[in-house]
Phi, psi and omega in degrees: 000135181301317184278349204261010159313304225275335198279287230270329153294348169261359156298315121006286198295294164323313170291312191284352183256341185267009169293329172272343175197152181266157183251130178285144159245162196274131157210172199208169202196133196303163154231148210223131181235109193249157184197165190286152186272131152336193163241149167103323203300314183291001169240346124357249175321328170295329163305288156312321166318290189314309177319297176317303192287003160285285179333267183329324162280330170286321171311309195294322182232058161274170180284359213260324193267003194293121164104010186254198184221145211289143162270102191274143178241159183204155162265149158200137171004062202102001189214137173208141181276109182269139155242116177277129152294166170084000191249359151090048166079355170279153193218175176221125184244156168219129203232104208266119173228101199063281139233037172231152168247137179265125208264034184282150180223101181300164343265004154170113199240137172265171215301153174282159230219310164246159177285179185219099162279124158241171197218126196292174179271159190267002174247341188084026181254319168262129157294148173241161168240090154309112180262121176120171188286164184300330189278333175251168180283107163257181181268157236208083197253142176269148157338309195281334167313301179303327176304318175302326189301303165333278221277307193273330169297335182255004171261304205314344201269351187307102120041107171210033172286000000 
């Protein structure tokens, strides 16, 4: 995948500038809006599952990992789990409750700043994961987008020493 090209060359760059200054991280954290579930919201989330578990196998066998230890996933109904190493027992977790998806990264990361949302196409056949509320215009992320969205602050945080 092209960004996660784009991850390991801004890492590089970011570790050699944190020689010179430590660096703050980005983090986030779900918030719950319940509403009636869409038709779609379960292939939604399969969709996005599948996308993470791609994203997460090419991360784990970029040339960049070689000798590290793999960044692991789980599963449970409605819910999936990242565990990166080296980040001191944080994970990312994600849980579809109605048509939101719930953003946590354990064991306390303060609150996520947008909603997650999905939202049918005006024929009702493709889902989107609108992010910011449903009532403004927020953006209309294809899954492999959210996955990137999803992904990238916590594989960048990875351990690739």
């Amino acid at each position: 995948m092209k960004w996660i090209d784009e991850m390991f060359a801004d890492m590089k760059k970011e570790r050699a500038a944190a020689l010179v200054s430590s660096a703050n991280g980005s983090k986030v954290n779900g918030t719950k809006h319940p509403k009636k579930q869409i038709p779609g919201a379960l292939n939604a989330w399969r969709a996005l599952v599948s996308s993470i578990t791609v994203d997460v196998s090419d991360f784990n066998n970029h040339k960049e990992r070689a000798g590290q230890t793999a960044v692991r996933m789980s599963q449970r109904p409605l819910e999936c789990e990242v565990y990166v190493p080296g980040m001191h027992g944080e994970r990312l977790v994600l849980t579809l409750d109605d048509n939101d998806l719930h953003v946590t990264v354990h064991p306390d990361f303060p609150d996520q700043q947008l909603t997650i949302t999905i939202e049918l196409d005006k024929e009702g056949q493709h889902t989107f994961w609108v992010l910011g509320e449903p009532t403004k215009e927020g953006a209309k992320l294809s899954v492999q987008q959210l996955s990137e969205y999803l992904l990238k602050p916590l594989l960048a945080s990875a351990d690739i020493n």
